[in-house]
C-alpha positions in Angstrom: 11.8 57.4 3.3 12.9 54.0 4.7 11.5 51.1 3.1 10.2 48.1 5.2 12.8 45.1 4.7 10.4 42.0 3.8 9.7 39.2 6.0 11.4 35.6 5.4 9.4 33.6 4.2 7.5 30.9 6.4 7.1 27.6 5.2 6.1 24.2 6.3 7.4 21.0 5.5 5.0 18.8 3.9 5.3 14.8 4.1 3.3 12.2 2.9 2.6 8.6 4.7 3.6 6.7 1.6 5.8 8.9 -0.3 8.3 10.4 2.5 7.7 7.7 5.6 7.6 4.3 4.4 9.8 5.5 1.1 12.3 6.8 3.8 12.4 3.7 6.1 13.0 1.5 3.0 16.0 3.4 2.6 17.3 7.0 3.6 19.7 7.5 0.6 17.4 6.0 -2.0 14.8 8.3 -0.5 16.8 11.4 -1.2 17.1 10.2 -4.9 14.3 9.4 -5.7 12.0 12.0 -3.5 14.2 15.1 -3.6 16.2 14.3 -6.5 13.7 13.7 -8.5 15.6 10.6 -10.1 12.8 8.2 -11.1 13.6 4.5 -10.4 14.5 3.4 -14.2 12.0 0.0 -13.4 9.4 1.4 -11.0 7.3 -2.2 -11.7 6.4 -1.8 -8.2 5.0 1.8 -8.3 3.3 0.9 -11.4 1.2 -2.3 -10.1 0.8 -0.5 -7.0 -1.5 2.7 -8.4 -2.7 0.3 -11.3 -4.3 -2.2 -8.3 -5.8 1.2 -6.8 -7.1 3.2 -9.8 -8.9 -0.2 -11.1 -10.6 -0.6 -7.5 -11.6 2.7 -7.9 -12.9 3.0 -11.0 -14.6 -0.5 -10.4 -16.4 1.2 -7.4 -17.4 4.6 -9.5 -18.7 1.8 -12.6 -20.4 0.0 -9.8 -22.2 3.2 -7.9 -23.9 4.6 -11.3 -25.0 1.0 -12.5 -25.4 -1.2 -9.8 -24.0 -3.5 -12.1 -24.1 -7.5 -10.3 -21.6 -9.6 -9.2 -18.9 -11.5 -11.2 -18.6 -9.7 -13.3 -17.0 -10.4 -17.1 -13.6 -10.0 -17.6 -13.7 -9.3 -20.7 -16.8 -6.5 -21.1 -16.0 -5.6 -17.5 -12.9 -5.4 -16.2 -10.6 -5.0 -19.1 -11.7 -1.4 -20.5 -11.2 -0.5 -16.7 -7.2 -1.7 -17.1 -7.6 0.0 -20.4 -8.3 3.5 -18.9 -6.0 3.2 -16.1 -3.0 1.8 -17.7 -3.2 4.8 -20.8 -3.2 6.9 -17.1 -0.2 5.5 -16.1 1.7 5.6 -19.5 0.9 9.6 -19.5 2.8 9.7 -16.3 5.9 7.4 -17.6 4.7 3.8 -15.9 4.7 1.2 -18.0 4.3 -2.5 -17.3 6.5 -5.8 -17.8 4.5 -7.4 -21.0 3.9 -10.5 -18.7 1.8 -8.4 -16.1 -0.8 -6.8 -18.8 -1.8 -7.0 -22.1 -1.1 -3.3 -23.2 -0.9 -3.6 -26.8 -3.9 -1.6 -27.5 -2.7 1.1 -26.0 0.7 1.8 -28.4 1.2 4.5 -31.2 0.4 2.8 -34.3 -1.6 -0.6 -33.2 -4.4 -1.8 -35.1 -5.5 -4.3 -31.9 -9.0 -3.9 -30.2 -10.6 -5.5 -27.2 -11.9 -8.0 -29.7 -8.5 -9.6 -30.2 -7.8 -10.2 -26.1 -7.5 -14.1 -25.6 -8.0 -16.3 -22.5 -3.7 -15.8 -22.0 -4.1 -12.4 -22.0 -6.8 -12.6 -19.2 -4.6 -14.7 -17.3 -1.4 -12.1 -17.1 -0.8 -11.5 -13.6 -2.2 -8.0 -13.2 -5.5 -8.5 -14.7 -5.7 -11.8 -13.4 -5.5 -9.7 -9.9 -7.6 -7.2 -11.2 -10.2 -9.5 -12.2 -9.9 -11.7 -8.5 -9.9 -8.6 -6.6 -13.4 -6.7 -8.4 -15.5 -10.5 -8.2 -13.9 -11.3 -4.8 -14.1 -8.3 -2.9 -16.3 -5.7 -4.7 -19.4 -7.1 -3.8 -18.9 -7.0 -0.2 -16.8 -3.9 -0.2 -18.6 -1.5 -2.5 -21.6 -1.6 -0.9 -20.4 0.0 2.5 -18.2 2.8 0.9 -19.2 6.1 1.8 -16.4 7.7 0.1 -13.5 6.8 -1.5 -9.7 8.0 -2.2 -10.0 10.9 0.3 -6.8 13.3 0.8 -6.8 14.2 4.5 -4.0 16.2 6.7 -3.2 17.6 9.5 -0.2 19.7 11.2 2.1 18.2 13.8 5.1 20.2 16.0 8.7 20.0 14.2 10.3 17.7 16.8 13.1 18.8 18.4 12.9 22.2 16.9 15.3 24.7 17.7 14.9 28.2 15.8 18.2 28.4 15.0 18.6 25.5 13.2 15.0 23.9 12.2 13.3 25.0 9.2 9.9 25.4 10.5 8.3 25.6 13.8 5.8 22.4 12.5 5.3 20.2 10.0 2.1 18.8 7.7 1.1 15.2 7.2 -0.8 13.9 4.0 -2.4 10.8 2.9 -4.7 9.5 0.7 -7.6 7.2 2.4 -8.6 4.6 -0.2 -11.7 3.5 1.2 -13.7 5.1 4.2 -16.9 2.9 5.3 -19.6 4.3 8.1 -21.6 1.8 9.9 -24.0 0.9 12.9 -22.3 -1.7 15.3 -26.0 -2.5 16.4 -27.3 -3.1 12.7 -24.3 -4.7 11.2 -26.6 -7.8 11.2 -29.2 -6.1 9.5 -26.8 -4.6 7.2 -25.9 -8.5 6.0 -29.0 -9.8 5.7 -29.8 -6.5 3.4 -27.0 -7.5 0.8 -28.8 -11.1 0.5 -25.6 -12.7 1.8 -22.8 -13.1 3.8 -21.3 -9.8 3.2 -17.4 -10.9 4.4 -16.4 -7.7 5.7 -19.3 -7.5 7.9 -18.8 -10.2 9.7 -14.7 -9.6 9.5 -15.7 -6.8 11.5 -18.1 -8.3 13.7 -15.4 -11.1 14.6 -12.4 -8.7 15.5 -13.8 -5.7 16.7 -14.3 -6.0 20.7 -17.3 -4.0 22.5 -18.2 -0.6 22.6 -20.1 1.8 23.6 -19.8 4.4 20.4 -23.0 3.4 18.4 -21.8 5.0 15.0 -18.4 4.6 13.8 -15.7 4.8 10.6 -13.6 2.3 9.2 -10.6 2.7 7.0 -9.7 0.4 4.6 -6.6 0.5 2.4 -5.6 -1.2 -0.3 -2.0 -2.8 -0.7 -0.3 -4.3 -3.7 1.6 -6.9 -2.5 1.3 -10.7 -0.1 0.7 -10.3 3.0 3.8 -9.3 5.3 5.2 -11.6 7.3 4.6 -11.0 11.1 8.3 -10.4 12.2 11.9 -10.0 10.9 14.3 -12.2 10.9 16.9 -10.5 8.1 19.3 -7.9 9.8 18.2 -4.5 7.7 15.0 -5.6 6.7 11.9 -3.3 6.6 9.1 -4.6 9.0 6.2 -3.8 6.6 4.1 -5.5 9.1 4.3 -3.1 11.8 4.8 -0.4 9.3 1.9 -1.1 7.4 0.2 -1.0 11.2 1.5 2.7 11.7 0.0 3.9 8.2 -3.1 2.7 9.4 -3.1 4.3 13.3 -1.6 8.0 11.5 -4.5 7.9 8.8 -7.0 7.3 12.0 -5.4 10.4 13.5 -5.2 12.6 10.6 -9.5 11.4 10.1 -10.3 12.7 12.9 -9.0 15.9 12.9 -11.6 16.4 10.2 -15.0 18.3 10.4 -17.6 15.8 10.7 -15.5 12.4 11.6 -17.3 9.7 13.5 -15.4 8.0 16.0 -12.7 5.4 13.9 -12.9 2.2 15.4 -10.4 -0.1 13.4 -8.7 -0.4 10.1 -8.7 -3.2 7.4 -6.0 -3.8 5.0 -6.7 -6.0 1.8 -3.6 -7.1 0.5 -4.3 -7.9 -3.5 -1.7 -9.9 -4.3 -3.4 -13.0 -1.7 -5.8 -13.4 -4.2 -3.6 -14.5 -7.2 0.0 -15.4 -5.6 3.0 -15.1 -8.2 5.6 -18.0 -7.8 7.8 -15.9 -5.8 5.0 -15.0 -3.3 4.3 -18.8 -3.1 7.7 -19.5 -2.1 7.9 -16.7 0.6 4.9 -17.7 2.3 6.2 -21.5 2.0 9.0 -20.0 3.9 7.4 -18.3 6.5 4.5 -20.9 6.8 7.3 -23.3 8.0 9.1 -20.9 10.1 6.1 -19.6 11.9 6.3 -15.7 10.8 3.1 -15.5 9.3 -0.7 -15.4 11.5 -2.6 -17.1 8.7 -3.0 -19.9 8.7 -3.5 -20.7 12.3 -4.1 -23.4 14.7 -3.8 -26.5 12.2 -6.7 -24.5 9.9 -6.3 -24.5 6.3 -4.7 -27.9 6.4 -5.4 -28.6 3.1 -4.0 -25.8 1.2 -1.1 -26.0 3.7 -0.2 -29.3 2.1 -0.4 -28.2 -1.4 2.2 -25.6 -0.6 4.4 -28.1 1.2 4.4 -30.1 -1.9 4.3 -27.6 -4.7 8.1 -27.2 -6.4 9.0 -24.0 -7.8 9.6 -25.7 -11.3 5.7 -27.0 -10.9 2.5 -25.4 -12.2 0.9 -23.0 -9.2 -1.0 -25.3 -6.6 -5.2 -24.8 -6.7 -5.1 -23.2 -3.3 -9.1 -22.8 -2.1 -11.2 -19.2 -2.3 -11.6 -19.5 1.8 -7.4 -19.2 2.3 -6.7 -16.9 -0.1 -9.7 -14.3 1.1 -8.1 -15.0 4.8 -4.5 -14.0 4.3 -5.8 -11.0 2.0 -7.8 -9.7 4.9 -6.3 -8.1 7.9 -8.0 -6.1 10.9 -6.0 -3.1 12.7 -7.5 -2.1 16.0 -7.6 1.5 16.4 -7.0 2.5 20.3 -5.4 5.9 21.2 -2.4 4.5 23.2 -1.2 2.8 19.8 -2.1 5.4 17.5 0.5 8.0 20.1 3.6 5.4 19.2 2.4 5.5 15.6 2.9 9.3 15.4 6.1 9.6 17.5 7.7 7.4 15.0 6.4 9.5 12.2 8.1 12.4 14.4 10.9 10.5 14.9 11.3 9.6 10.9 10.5 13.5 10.2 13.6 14.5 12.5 15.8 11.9 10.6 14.8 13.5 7.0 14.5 17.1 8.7 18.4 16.7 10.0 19.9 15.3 7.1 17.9 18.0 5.0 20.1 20.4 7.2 23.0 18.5 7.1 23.3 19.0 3.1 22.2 22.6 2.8 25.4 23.4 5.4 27.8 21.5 2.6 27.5 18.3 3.8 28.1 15.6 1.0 24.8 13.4 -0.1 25.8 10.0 0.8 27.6 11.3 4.5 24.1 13.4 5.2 21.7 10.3 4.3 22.2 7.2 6.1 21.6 3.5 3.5 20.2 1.0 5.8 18.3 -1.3 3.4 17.9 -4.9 3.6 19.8 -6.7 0.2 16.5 -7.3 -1.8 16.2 -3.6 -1.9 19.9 -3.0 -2.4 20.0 -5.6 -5.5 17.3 -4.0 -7.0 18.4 0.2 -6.4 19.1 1.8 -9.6 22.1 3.6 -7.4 23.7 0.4 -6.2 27.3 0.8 -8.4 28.1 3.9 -6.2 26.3 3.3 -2.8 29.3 3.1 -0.4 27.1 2.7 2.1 25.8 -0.6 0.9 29.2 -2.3 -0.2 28.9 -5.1 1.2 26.1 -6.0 -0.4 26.4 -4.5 -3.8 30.5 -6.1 -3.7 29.9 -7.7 -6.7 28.6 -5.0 -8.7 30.9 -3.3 -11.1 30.1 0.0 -12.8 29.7 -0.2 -16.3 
């Protein structure tokens, strides 16, 4: 009796908008590393502040849902057993923070510290001081229109330029996670305000940017990032245009929403970037920088004029500038118009991104060595700080003066 031969098997290649397309446009050889390696960045201070920012937003929002607990809240009886939870999170998983971003003590083998020995300095490290700005800052106008929150959605493109002989799949998945998805009535956003008892920011953020429509019932995204806000364009040769990029992330997650069973209609997307809200020294100097050079869209028009000139005359060696509430809350905020002609460039580029990985992919399973299959574009701030700088060849001019150990 002959036996039935069995099938290859069928897969589909599955990427992620954070971890495979804005990891891979950083850089293409650090990408492989890192993502298919599985070679953990030795430092990943970045990573860590990055999921720290979102648990503690979304564990603020869960503690605020069942309690209904008012605004500002203490730091102290609040906000730090939130850091607590989500840092012992993180340390299961290998992050760990620089001492000078959290107090962590409490958290190590063998400590006899409690919440009761936390001091005013400790309060004032930079991540909790971040956590602390963004809960009192933003949670009171953003909790209240959540209708759900840190939502994994996907969806199933065409492998571009696919050829059956070659490609490894006929199509490809997109993932993301949506940090925050809010529902609302364009017709009773008024309403909505006066509800809340006060100028609920976002409200009228929305009101101010979103132009006319006929859909009555919509959805907005809102995502959560980190860092300062982006500067508008790039000047640097190799740099990463997070601006634009951050853009894209947005106009894909629209795409990938609506594809969903019971979607409303997505009318725009809001970033908050965290890091606005308590600037380190570096940040200060970079939006200095671009303030001056005109690569940044707030301020604008001569507003802020005061808080301009305290950057202006701030010195790096000087304590930080008391830059007002109002500036910081306007370069944290940033609207995304969702419209279907920019939401089809957003996704060719994620097709065009996939080809680039899918290519190289192909390119090293037919012999081809690592660093000749992956292409290292990076700007130098990336190269300076990549744990695979002594043997990136193709990054020597930057990393020159760099000598293996």
């Amino acid at each position: 009796m002959k036996l039935p031969t069995r099938s290859k098997s069928y897969m589909i290649p599955e990427y992620s908008l954070t971890g495979d397309l804005l990891s891979y446009i950083t850089c293409g050889l650090q990408y492989r590393y890192q993502n298919k390696g599985t070679l953990p960045p030795s430092k990943p201070v970045q990573r860590w502040f990055g999921e720290f920012i979102h648990g503690v937003m979304e564990e603020a929002y869960l503690n605020w849902k069942y309690q209904k607990k008012e605004f500002p809240w203490d730091w102290k009886e609040d906000i730090r057993p939130i850091e607590d939870e989500i840092d012992l999170r993180l340390q299961v998983r290998g992050l760990y923070p620089h001492d000078e971003d959290l107090f962590f003590s409490i958290n190590q083998p063998g400590s006899d510290l409690n919440i009761e020995d936390l001091n005013e300095h400790d309060h004032k490290k930079l991540a909790s001081a971040r956590a602390e700005k963004a809960i009192n800052l933003w949670g009171k106008h953003l909790f209240p229109l959540i209708d759900a929150s840190e939502i994994l959605i996907k969806g199933v493109r065409p492998m571009p330029n696919y050829d059956k002989n070659i490609s490894r799949s006929n199509y490809y998945g997109i993932n993301g996670v949506v940090d925050v998805i809010t529902s609302a009535k364009i017709n009773t956003l008024h309403e909505q305000s006066t509800l809340y008892n006060y100028d609920n920011k976002i409200i009228s953020f929305i009101k101010k940017n979103l132009e006319e429509t006929d859909i009555e019932d919509y959805e907005i995204i809102i995502d959560y990032k980190g860092m300062k806000r982006p500067p508008v364009k790039v000047t640097k040769p190799h740099s990463e245009d997070k601006w634009e990029n951050h853009k894209q992330q947005i106009l894909t997650y629209s795409w990938l929403r609506s594809k969903q069973e019971n979607a409303k209609a997505i009318s725009a997307g809001i970033i908050l970037y965290l890091n606005e809200l308590v600037p380190s020294k570096e940040d200060l100097v970079l939006i200095k920088d671009e303030i001056a050079n005109d690569l940044t869209d707030i301020p604008d028009n001569g507003e802020f004029g005061d808080d301009i000139q305290l950057i202006f005359d701030w010195q790096e060696d000087e304590k930080m500038p008391n830059l007002s509430e109002e500036f910081k809350i306007a370069r944290s905020i940033r609207f995304i118009e969702i419209n279907e002609e920019e939401r089809v460039k957003a996704l060719d580029k994620f097709d065009r991104v996939v080809c680039d990985i899918e290519n190289s992919l192909i390119k090293e399973m037919k012999g081809c060595k690592i660093q000749d299959a992956w292409k290292a574009d990076a700007d130098e701030r990336t190269c300076l700080a990549c744990d695979f700088k002594t043997f990136c060849k193709n990054n020597s001019d930057i990393t020159k003066d760099f000598k293996v150990p």
